[in-house]
C-alpha positions as CSV (number, residue, x, y, z in Angstrom):
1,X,308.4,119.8,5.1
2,X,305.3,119.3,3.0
3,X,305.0,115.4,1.7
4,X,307.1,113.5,4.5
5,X,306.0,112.9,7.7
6,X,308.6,113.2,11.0
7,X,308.1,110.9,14.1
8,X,309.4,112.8,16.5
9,X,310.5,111.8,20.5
10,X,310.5,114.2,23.8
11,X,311.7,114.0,27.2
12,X,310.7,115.7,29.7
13,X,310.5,115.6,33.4
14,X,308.0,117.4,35.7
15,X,310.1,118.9,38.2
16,X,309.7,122.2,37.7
17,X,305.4,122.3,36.9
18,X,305.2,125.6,34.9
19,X,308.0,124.9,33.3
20,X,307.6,122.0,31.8
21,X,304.0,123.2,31.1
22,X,305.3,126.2,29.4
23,X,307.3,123.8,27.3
24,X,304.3,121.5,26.9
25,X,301.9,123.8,25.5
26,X,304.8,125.1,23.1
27,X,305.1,121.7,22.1
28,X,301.5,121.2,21.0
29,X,301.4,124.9,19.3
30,X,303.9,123.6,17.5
31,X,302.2,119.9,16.7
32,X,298.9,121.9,15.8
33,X,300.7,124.0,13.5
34,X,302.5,121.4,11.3
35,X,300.1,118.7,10.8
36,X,302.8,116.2,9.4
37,X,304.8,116.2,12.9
38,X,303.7,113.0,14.9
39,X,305.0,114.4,18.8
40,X,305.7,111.8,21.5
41,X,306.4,113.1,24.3
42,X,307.4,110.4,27.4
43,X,307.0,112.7,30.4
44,X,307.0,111.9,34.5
45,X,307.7,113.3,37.9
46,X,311.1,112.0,38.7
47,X,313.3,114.2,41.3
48,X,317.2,113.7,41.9
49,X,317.0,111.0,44.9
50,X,317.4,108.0,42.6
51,X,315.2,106.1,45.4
52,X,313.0,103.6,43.8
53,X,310.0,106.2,43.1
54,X,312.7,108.0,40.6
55,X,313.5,104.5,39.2
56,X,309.7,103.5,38.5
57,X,309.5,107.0,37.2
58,X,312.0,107.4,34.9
59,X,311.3,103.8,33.5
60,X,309.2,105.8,30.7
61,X,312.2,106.7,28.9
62,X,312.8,103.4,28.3
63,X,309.5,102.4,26.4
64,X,310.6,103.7,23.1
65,X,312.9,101.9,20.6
66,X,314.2,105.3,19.0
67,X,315.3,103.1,16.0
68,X,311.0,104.0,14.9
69,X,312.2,107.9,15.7
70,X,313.3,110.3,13.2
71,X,315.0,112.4,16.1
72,X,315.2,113.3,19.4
73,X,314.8,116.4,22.1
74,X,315.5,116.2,25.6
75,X,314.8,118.7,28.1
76,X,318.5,118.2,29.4
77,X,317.8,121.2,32.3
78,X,314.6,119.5,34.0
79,X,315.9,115.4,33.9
80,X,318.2,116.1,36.8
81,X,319.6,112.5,37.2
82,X,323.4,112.3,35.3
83,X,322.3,108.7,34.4
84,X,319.6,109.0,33.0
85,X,320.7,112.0,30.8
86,X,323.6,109.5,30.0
87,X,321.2,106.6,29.2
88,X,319.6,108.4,26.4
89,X,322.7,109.4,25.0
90,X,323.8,106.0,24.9
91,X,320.3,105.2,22.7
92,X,320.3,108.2,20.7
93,X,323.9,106.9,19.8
94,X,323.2,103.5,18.8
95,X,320.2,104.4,17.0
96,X,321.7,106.9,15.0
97,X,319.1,109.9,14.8
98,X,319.3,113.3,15.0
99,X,318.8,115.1,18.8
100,X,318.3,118.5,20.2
101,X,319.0,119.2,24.4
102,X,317.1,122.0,25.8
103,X,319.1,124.1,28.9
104,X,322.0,121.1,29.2
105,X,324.6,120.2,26.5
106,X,325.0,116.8,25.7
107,X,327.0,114.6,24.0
108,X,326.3,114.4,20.2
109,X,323.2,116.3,20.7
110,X,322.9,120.1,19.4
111,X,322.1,123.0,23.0
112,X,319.6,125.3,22.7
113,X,320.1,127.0,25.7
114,X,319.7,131.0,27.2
115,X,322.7,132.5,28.7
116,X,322.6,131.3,31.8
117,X,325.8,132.9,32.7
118,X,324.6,136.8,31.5
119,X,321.0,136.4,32.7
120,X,322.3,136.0,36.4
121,X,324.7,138.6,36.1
122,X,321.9,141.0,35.0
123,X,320.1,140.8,37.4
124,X,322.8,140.8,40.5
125,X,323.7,143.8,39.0
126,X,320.3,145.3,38.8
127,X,320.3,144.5,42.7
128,X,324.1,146.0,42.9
129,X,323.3,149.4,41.1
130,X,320.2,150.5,41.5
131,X,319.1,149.5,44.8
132,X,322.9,149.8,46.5
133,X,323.1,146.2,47.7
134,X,326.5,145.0,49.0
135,X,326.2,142.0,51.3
136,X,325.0,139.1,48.9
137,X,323.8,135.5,49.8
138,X,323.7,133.2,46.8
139,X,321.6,130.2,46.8
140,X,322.9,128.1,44.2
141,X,320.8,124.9,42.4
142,X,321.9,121.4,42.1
143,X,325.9,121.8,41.5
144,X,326.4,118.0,40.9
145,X,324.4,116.8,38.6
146,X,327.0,117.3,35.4
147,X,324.7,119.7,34.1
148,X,326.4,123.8,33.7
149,X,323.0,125.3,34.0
150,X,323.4,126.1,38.0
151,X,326.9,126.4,37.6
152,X,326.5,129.1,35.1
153,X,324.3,131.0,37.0
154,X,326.5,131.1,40.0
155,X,329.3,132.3,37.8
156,X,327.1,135.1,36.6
157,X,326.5,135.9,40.5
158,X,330.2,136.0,40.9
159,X,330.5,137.8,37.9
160,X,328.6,140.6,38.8
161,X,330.1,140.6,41.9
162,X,333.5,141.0,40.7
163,X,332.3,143.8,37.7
164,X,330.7,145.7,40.7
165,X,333.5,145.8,43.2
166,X,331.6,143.5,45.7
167,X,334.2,141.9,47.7
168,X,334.5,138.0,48.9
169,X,334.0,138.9,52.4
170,X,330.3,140.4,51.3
171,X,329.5,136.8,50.0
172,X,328.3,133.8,51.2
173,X,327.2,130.8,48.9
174,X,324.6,128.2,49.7
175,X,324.5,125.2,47.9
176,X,321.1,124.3,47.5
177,X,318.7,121.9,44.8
178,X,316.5,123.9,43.5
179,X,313.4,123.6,45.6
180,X,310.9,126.1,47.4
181,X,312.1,124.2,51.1
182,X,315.6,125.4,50.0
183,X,313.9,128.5,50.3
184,X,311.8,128.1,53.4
185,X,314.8,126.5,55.3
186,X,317.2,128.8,54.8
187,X,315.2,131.6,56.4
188,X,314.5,129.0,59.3
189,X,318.2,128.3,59.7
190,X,319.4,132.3,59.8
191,X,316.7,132.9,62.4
192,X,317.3,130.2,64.2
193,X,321.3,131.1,64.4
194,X,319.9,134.6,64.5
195,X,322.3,135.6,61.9
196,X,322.2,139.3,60.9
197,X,319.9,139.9,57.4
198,X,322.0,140.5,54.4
199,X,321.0,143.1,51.8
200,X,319.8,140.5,49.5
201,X,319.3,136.9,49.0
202,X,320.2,136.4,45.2
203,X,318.3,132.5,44.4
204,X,319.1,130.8,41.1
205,X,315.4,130.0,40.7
206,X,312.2,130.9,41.6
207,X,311.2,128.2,43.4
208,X,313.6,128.6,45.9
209,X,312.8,132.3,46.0
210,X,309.0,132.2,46.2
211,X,309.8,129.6,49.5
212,X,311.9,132.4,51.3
213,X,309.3,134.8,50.4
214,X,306.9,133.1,52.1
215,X,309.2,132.1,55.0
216,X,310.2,135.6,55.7
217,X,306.6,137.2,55.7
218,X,305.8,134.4,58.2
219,X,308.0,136.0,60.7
220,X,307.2,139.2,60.0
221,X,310.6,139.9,57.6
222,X,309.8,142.6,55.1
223,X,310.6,141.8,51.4
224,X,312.5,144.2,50.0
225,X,312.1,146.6,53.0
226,X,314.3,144.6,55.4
227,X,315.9,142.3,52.3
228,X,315.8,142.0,49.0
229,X,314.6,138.9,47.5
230,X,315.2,137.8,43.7
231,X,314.8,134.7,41.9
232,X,314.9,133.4,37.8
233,X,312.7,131.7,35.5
234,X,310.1,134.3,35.7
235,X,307.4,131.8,36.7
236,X,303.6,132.6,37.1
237,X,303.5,132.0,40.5
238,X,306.2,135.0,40.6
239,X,303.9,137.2,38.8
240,X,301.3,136.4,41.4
241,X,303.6,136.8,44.5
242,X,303.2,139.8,46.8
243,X,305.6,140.9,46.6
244,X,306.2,140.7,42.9
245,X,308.7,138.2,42.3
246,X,311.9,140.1,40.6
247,X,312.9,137.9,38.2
248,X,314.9,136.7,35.2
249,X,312.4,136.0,32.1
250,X,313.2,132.9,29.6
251,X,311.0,132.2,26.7
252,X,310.9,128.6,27.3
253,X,307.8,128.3,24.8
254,X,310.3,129.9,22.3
255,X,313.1,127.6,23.1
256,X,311.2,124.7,22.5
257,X,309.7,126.1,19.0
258,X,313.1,126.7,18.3
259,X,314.5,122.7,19.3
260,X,311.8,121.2,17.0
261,X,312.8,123.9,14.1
262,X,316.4,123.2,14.7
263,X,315.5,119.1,15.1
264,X,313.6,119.6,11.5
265,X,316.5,120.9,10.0
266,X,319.0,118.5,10.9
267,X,316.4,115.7,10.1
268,X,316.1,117.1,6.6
269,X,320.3,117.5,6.2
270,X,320.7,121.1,6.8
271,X,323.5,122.1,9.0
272,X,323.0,124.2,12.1
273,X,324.5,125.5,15.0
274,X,326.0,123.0,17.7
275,X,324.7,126.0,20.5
276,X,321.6,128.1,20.2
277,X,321.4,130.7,22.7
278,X,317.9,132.0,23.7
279,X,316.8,135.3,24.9
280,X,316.1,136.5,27.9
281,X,315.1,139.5,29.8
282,X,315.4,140.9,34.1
283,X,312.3,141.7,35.1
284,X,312.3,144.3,38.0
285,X,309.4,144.5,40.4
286,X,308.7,144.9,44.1
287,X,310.7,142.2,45.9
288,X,313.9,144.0,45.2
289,X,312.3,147.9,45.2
290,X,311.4,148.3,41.9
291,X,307.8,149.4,40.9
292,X,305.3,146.6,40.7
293,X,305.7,145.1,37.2
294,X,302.8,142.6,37.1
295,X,300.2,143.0,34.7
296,X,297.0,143.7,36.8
297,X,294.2,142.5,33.7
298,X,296.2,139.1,33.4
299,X,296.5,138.7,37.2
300,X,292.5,138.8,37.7
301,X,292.2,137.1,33.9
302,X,294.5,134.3,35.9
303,X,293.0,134.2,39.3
304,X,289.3,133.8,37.5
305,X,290.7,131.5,35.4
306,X,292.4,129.2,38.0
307,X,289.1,129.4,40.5
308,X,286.6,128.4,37.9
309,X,289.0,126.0,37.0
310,X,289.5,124.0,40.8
311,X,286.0,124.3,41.0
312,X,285.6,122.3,37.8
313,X,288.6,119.6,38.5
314,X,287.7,119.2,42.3
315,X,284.2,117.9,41.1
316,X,285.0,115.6,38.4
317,X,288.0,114.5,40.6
318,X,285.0,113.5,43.4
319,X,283.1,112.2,40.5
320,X,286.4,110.3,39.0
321,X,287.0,108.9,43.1
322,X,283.7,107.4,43.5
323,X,283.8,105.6,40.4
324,X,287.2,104.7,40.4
325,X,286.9,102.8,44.0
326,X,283.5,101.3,42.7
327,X,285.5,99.6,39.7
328,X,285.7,95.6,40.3
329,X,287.8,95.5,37.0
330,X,290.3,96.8,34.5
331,X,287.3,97.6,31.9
332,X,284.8,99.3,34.8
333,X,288.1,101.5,35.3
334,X,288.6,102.7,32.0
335,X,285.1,103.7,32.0
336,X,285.1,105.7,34.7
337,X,288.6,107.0,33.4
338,X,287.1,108.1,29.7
339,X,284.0,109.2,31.6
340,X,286.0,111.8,33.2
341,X,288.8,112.5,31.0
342,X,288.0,116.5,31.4
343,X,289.9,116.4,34.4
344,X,293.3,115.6,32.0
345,X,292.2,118.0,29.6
346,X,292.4,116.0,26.7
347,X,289.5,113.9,24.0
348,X,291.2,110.7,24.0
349,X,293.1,108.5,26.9
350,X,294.5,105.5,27.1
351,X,295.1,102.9,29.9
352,X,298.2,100.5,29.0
353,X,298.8,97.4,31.2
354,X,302.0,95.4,31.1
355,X,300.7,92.1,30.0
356,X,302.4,90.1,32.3
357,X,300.5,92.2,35.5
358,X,297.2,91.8,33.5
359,X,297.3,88.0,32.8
360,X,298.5,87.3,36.5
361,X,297.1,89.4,39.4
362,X,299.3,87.2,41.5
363,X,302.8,89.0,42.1
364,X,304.8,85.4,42.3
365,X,303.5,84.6,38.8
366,X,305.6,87.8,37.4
367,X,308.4,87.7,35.2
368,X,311.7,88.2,37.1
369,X,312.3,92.0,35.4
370,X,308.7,92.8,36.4
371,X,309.8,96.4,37.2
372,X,309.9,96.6,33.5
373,X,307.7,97.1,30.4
374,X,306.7,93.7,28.7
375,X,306.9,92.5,25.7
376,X,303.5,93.6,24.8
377,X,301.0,95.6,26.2
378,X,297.0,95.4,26.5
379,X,295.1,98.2,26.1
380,X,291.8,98.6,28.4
381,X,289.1,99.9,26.2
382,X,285.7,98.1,25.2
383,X,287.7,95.4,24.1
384,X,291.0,94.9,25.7
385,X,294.0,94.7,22.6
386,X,297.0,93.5,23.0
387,X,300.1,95.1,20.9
388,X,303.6,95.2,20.8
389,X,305.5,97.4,23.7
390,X,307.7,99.0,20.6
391,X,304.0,99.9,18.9
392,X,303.6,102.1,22.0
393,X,299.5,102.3,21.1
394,X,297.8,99.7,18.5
395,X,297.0,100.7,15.3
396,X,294.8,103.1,13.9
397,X,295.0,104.6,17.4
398,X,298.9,105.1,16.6
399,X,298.6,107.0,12.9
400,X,295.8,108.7,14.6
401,X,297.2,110.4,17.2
402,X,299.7,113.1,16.3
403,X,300.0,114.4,19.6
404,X,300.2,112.4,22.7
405,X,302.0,112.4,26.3
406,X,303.1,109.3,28.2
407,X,302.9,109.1,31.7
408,X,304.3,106.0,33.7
409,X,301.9,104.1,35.5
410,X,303.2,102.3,38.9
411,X,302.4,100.8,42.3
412,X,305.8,101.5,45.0
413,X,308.3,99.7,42.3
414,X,306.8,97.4,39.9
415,X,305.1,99.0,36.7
416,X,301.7,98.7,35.9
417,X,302.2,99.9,32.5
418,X,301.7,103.6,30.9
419,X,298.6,106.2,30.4
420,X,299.0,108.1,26.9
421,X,296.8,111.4,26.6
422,X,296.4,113.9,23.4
423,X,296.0,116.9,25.4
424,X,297.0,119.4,28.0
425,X,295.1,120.3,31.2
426,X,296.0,123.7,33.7
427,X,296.1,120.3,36.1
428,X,300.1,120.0,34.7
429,X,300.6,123.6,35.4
430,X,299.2,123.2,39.5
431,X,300.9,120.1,40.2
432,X,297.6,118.4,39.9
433,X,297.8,115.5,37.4
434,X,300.4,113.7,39.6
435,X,298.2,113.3,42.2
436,X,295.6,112.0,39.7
437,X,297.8,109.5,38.6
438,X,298.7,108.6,41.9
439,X,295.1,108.0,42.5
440,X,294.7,105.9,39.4
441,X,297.3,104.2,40.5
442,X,295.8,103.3,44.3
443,X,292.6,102.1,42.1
444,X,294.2,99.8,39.7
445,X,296.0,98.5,42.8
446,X,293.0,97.9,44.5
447,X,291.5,95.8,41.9
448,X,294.2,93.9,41.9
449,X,293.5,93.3,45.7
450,X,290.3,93.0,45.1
451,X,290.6,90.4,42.8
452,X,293.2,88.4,44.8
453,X,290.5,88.5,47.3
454,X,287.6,86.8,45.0
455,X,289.8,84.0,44.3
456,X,291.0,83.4,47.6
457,X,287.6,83.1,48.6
458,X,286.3,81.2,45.5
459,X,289.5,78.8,46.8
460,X,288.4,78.8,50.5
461,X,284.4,78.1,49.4
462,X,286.2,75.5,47.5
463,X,287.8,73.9,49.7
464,X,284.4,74.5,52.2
465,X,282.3,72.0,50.1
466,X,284.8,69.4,48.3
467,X,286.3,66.6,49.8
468,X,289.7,67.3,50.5
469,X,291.4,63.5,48.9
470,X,288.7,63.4,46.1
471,X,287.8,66.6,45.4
472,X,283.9,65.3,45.0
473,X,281.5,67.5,47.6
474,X,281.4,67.0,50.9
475,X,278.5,67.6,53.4
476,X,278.3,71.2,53.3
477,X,278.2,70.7,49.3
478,X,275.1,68.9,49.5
479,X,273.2,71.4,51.5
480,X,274.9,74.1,48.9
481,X,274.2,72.5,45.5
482,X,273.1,68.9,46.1
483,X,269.3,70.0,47.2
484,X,269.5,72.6,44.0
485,X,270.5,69.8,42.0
486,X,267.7,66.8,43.1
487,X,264.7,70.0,42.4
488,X,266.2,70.6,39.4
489,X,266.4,66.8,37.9
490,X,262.6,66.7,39.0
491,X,261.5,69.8,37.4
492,X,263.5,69.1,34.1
493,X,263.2,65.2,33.7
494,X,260.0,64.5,35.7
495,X,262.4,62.4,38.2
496,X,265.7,62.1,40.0
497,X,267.7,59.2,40.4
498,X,269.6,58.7,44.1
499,X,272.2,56.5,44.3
500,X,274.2,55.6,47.5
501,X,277.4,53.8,46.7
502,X,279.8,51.6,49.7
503,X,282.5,50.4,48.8
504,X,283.1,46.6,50.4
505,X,286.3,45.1,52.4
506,X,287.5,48.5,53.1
507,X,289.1,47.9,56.4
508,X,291.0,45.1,54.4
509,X,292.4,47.0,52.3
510,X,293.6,49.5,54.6
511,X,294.9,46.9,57.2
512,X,296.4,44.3,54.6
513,X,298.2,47.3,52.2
514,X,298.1,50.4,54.0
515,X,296.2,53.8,54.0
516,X,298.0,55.0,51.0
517,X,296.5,52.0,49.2
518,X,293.1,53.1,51.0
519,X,293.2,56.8,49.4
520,X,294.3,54.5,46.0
521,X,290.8,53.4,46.1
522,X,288.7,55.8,47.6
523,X,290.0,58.5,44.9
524,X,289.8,55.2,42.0
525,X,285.9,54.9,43.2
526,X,285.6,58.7,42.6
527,X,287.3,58.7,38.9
528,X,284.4,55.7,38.4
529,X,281.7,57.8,39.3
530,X,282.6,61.1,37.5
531,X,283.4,58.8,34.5
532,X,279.7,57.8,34.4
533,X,277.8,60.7,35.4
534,X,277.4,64.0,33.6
535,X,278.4,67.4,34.4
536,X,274.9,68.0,35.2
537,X,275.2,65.8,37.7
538,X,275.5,65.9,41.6
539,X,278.8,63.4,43.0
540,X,279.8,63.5,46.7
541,X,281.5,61.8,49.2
542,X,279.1,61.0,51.8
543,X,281.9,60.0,54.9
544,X,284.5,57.7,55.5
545,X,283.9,55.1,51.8
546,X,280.4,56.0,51.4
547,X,279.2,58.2,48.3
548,X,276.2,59.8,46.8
549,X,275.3,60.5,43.4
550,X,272.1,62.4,42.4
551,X,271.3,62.0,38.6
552,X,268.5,62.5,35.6
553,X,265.6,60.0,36.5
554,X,265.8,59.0,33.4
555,X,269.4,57.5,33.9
556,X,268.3,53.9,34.8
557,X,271.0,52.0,33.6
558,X,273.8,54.3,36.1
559,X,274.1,51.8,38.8
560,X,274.9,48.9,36.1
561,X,277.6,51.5,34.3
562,X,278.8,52.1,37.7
563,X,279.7,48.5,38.8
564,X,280.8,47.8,34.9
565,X,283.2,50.1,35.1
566,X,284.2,49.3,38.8
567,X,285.1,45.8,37.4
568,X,287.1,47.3,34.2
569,X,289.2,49.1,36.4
570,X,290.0,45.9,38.6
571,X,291.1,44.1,35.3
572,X,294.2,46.7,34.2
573,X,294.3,49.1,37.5
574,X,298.1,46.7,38.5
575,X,297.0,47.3,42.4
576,X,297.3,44.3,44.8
577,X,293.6,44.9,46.1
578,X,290.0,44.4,44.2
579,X,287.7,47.1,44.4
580,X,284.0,45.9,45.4
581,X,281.3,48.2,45.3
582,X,277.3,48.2,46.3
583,X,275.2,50.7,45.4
584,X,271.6,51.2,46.6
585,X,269.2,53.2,43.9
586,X,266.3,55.0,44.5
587,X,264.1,57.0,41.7
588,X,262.3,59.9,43.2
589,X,259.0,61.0,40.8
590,X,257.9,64.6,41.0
591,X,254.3,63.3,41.4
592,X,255.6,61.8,44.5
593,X,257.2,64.9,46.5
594,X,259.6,62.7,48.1
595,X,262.3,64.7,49.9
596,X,266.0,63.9,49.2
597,X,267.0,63.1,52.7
598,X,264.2,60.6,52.6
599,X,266.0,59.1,49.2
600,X,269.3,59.1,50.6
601,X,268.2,57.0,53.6
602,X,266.0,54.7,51.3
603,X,268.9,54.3,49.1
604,X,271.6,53.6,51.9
605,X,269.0,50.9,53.3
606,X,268.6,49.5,49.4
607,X,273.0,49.3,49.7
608,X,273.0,47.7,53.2
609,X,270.4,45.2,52.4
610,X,272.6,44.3,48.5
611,X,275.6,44.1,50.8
612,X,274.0,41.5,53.5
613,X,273.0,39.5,51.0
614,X,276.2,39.7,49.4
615,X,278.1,38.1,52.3
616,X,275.2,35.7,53.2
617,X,276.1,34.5,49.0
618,X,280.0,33.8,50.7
């Protein structure tokens, strides 16, 4: 493989937690080992409902245009959902690369699989022979899903049945789906129907097992003195049961060295198998009668391992919840994040907004498809980068990284965007980072909210101090920034100008043309004003056609510019009215310590005298 480099894609599902973490550290032995192997591995924790949790899940497979891929694995057994296995295919297909499927054949994709069929046959056997069972109940996984894996297994059952002279009257089959409260409802059920015990309950996984196991000691059931209890996959957790878990060990770790050898292969032309069969191995212990076949060192090595571990993750996770909630935006968030990226076990992270939810916090300002990824992304660091979606991480982060995992990020059903990681945590193996992701999840939410919030209130104090029809301040503006504004022309230019502006014949025009023509020239009277004052400057509307302006002392000539322009906009404004306007002026020096309600009231006398003598002139 030396001098080419091979961009390899992975999908996996987090269904089954030590599984997939089995495959997951196998997969970065495997990337640390061959250093021109860039893994990406697109990873979430989708189930078999379909509801629209699975669909926001599972909307991580679609971030990748395989056309950048060299070639492909899937972890066929774990992604439950016949569509979505389907969907891949379909991609794989049109882009035309190479692909490996772990535990489930697929179309145009080479199996590496173990013998499901012979491993479950083992072991019923096991149960048959040496420990004399003869009344069976078979908890079967997910039948229905299009993949053979539970089907073989249950044909290994029947199998060993058959071989062993068990007859169908001693068997009863329960389809189940896999999980522990398969298990721990079973149990319920027979009790509750008070059902006599078989001799064994034969489960096609672990999970399921380790549920009745716990179900049958809470009601006082013996394991394997009253029934025997056996499951398959060999987990950890089954090592650490009491009883022992008997079991059916697959080298998953193995398997997945071998799909990326295989992968390799096929990538470089060579021609290989279309299946791959894995080993496997029973493993006999107490929950069936066998001598206890756990390994007492690793059981301690694990349980001190595990406690110093929680003990660890449930203070940065306290750490990681304080900040979090104290984050008022994207970039605060990310800090906190990187802060405390022990707790996902990896050096570097990185937060991945859709750009469409970053540039609008506002969900009506979405795209339509806004369950979707965009067509480019921002990444939250110090600086926030936008890329394209298809880039999957900017560059130099991208040639960088040669080992990262994407997780979706989502709030209910609209994506967020994506969190990529370079490492692996013991928070995959205890079903831990989900609900850290989940949390992050909650907190980018509420910033959202939070942000909403500020501009709704920036919008509400808006509307609190501006004049509704002018949008010049109001009242409660002039007691908010009016006062700051009069001190500040003082202390800057040694004086303030006050001007108090009526405008004249205003019941005229509202009587002869209408209110509409009314607002016409109350709102024309405000363009006049902000055309001759500064930003600097303080412009409100007073009440009713009255207006104030507060300016630079130094601004002598504004009341002239004022009416000027008043008389421009009579000559080309087309309206049937004349706008007439008298303004009173007052200058306020700091050496007189004048207060501004005393200049207002000057400078509204000042405009009431201008306008008496105005209509004594008529």
């Amino acid at each position: 493989m030396a001098g080419r480099s091979y961009r390899i894609a992975y999908f996996a599902v987090d269904w089954n937690y030590e599984l997939v973490d089995q495959t997951l550290h196998g997969l970065k032995q495997y990337s640390d080992a061959h250093r021109n192997v860039f893994l990406r591995i697109f990873d979430c924790f989708g189930t078999d409902q379909d509801n629209s949790k699975d669909k926001s899940e599972y909307r991580i497979f679609s971030l990748p245009d395989l056309h950048t891929f060299d070639g492909v694995v899937i972890l066929g057994n774990q992604i439950i959902l016949e569509r979505v296995r389907n969907e891949l295919v379909r991609r794989i297909d049109e882009a035309g690369i190479p692909a490996v499927s772990i535990g489930c054949p697929l179309p145009g994709c080479v199996s590496i699989v173990h013998d499901n069929r012979s491993a479950q046959r083992d072991i019923v056997s096991h149960v048959i022979r040496e420990h004399h069972a003869r009344r069976l109940v078979y908890l079967t996984g997910n039948l229905y899903n299009n993949c053979p894996e539970a089907k073989d297994r249950l044909n290994g059952f029947h199998d060993a049945c058959l071989e062993n002279g068990i007859s169908s009257e001693d068997i009863q089959v329960l389809e189940k789906t896999w999980r522990t409260t398969d298990g721990t409802e079973t149990v319920r059920q027979w009790l509750e129907e008070d059902l006599p015990l078989p001799d064994a309950f034969i489960c096609a996984n672990d999970e399921m097992a380790l549920g009745m196991l716990g179900a049958l000691q809470e009601n006082n059931i013996s394991v394997p003195g009253d029934v025997i209890v056996t499951g398959y996959d060999n987990l950890d957790s089954a090592e650490l049961s009491c009883p022992r878990l008997s079991s059916v060990f697959c080298d998953y770790r193995l398997l997945n060295l071998q799909a990326m050898e295989t992968l390799i292969g096929m990538i470089e032309g060579q021609r290989v198998p279309s299946v791959i069969y894995g080993e496997h191995a029973v493993i006999p212990s107490e929950s069936c009668g066998c001598p206890d076949s756990s390994r007492p060192g690793m059981i301690r090595d694990r349980y001190f391992q595990q406690t110093r571990f929680l003990r660890s993750f449930y203070l940065t996770q306290g750490q990681l919840a304080e900040e979090l909630f104290e984050a008022n935006n994207l970039k605060d968030l990310t800090s906190a994040v990187l802060r405390n990226r022990s707790i996902f076990g990896c050096h570097d992270i990185f937060l991945c907004f859709n750009d469409y939810y970053f540039d609008n916090y506002e969900k009506a300002e979405w795209i339509q498809d806004s369950e979707d990824y965009g067509e480019e992304m921002v990444l939250a660091s110090r600086n926030y980068m936008r890329f394209p979606t298809r880039q999957l991480l900017p560059e130099p982060y991208l040639s960088r990284e040669r080992f990262l995992i994407f997780y979706p990020l989502h709030y209910n059903t609209y994506s967020i965007g994506y969190i990529a990681m370079d490492g692996l945590s013991e928070a995959a193996k205890m079903n831990l980072h989900e609900s850290i992701f989940n949390f992050l999840e909650i907190a980018i939410e509420n910033i959202r909210k939070k942000e909403l919030l500020r501009r709704f209130n920036e919008m509400l104090d808006d509307l609190y101090v501006h004049d509704g029809l002018t949008g010049l301040y109001n009242r409660f503006g002039l007691q908010r920034f009016g006062l700051e504004t009069y001190s500040r022309m003082i202390r800057k230019y040694g004086g303030a100008l006050v001007l108090f502006t009526d405008m004249d014949d205003m019941k005229i025009i509202n009587d002869t043309w209408g209110h509409e023509a009314g607002d016409t020239a109350l709102c024309a009277v405000a363009e006049i004003l902000r055309k001759n004052c500064s930003e600097e400057d303080f412009i409100m509307r007073y009440g009713g056609d009255e207006f104030v302006v507060i300016a630079a002392g130094e601004k002598t000539f504004l009341q002239e510019d004022i009416l000027a322009s008043a008389e421009d906009w009579n000559k080309t404004s087309g309206q049937p009215f004349r706008l007439g306007l008298s303004v009173g002026c007052v200058l306020s020096e700091r050496k007189q310590k004048r207060s501004l309600e005393d200049c207002i009231r000057e400078a509204d006398v000042l405009m009431y005298n201008i306008k008496a003598e105005r209509k004594v002139g008529r």
